[in-house]
N, C-alpha and C positions, 0 to 999 in steps of 0.2 A: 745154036738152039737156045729160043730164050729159058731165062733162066725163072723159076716159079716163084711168086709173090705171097706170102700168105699171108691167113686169113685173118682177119681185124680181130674177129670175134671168137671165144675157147669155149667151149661146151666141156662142162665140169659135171659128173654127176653126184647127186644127192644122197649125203649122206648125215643121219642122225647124229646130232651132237651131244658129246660125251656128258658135256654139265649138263645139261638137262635130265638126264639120268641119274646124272649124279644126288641131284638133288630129288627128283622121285627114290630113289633108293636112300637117302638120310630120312626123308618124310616117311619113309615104311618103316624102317627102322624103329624112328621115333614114334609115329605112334606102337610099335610092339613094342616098346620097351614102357611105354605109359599104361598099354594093358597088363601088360607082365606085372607092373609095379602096382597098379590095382588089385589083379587078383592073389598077389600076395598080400597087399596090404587089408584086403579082406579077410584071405586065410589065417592072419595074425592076431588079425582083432574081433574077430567072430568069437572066441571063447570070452573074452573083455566084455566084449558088447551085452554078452547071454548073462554074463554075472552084473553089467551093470542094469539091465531089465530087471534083473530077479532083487536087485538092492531097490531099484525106483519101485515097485509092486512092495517090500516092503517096508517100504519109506510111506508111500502112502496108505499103507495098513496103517502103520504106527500114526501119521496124523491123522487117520477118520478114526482111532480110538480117543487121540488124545481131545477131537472135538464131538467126541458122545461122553468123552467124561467132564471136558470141560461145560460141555450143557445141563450131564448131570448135578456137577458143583454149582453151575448158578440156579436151577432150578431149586437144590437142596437151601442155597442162601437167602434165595430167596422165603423159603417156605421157612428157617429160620426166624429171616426179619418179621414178617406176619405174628409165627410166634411169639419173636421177642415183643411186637407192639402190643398183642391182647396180654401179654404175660405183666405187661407194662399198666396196661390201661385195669386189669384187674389187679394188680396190686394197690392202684391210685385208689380204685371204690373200695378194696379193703382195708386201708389206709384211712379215706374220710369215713367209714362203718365205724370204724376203732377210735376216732376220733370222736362221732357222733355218742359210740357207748361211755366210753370216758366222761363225754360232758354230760350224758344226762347221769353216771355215776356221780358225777360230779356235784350234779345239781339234788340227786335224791340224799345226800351227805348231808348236805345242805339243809336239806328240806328236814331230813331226822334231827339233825344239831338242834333248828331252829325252833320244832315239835317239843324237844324234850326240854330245850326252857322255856317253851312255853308253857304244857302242861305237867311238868316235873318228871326226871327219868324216876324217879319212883314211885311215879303215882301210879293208884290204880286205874286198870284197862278200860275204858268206857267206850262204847260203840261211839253211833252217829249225835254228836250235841252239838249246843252253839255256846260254844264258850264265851261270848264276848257280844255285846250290840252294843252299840255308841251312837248315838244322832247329834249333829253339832248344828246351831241355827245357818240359815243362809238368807240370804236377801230376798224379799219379796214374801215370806212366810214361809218359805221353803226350807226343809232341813235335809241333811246330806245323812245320811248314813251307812255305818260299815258294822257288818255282821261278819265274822268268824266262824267259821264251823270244823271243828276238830271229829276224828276218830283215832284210836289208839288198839280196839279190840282187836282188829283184821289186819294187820300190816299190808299185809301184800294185797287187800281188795280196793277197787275202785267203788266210791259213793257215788251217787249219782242220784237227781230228782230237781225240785222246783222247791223256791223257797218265798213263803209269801209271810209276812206280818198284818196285823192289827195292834190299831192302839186304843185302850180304852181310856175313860175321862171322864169328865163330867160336861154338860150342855145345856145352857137353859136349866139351869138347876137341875136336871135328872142323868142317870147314868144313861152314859152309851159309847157304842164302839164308832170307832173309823175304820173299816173293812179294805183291806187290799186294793178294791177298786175306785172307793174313791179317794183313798190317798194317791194313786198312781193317774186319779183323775180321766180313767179311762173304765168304759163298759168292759165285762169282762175280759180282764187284763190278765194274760197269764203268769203266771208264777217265774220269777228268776231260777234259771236256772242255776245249778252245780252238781261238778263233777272233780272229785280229787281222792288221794289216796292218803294222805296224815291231816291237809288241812285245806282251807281257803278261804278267802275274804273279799266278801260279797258287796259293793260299793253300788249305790245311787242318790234319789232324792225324791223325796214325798213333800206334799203339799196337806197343813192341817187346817179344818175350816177354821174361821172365824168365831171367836165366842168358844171356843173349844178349849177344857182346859185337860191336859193329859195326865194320865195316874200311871199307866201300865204299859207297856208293850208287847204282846204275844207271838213268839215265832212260830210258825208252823213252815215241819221240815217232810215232804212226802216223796217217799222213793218208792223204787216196784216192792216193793216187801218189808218199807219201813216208814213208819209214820211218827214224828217225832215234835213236841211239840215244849216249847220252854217261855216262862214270864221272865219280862224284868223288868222292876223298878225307874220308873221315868225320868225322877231325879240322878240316880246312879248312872241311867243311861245317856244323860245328856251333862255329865262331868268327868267321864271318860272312867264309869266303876261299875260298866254295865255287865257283870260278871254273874 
């Protein structure tokens, strides 16, 4: 009987391999142990987190106050500085005011000193006069003249009006005057003004005709409510003693 040969080929059946499972079952694992470890590590830090919210809330309380006060503060420095510049620039024009009253203190000092020797701190009070006319020759026939005109009655008033002269003489052998205008050489010439309060000194120049020999000089002084009129001596008044 022969005897049987067998077969080449083994039919093996199929069976799942263990590492492959293996490793599906570490992969489950791990991921449950990575959820596990999140939801605790949220469970942990969830009280942390609620208190560092309620710190940031008021962390940013505190800086939105500390920049409404820091805009209040610059708004306040600013309104300062303004201040401090008008406080600044009014002081400057109180400053040149005080300096201004000073100097004209200064100048009315001045002005009294030079009054009273002029016409004597003892003398008596006389309103509006002309204390002084001087005419000194000039070139061409022309004479320069300065008039003075004091008051002492009023202190504290301002004088004011027009101040005109004539000179009388002689011409062609007969009296007569040189009037205002045509010493000034001009058709109705109006009157030199002045305005002061102790004194002032009236300076110009008249022209006398030809053939004219002078005797007298007559001031005429007209303000609103005063009319004042003084002679002087032509000689006197053209050697500096026109008093």
């Amino acid at each position: 009987m022969p005897v049987p040969v067998p077969p080449r080929y083994r039919i093996v059946p199929d069976r799942p391999s263990r590492r492959g499972l293996w490793i599906a079952f570490a992969v489950a694992v791990w991921a449950a142990s990575v959820a596990g470890a999140w939801q605790l590590a949220t469970w942990r830090a969830a009280p942390g987190m609620a208190a560092l919210e309620q710190r940031l809330r008021q962390a940013q309380a505190a800086l939105a106050g500390e920049r409404a006060r820091a805009e209040g503060l610059g708004q306040r420095e600013a309104t300062l500085a303004v201040s401090e510049r008008i406080s600044r620039s009014a002081n400057g024009e109180l400053q040149a005011t005080l300096a201004e009253r000073d100097e004209e203190i200064a100048g009315l000092r001045a002005d009294v000193a030079f009054y009273e020797r002029l016409v004597g701190a003892t003398g008596q009070r006389k309103g509006l006069s002309v204390h002084q006319a001087e005419f000194i020759p000039d070139a061409g026939g022309a004479w320069q003249y300065q008039i003075m005109l004091t008051q002492s009655l009023n202190r504290g008033a301002i004088s004011q009006g027009q101040m005109r002269f004539a000179v009388e003489g002689v011409r062609a052998g007969k009296l007569a005057t040189i009037g205002w205008d045509e010493l000034r050489q001009k058709p109705q010439a109006g009157g030199q003004p002045y305005s002061f309060r102790y004194f002032q000194q009236l300076d110009g120049s008249v022209m006398l005709p030809a053939g004219f020999t002078p005797q007298r000089v007559k001031v005429q002084l007209a303000g609103e409510d005063t009319a004042v009129e003084q002679a002087f001596d032509w000689k006197l008044a053209t050697t500096g003693g026109g008093k």
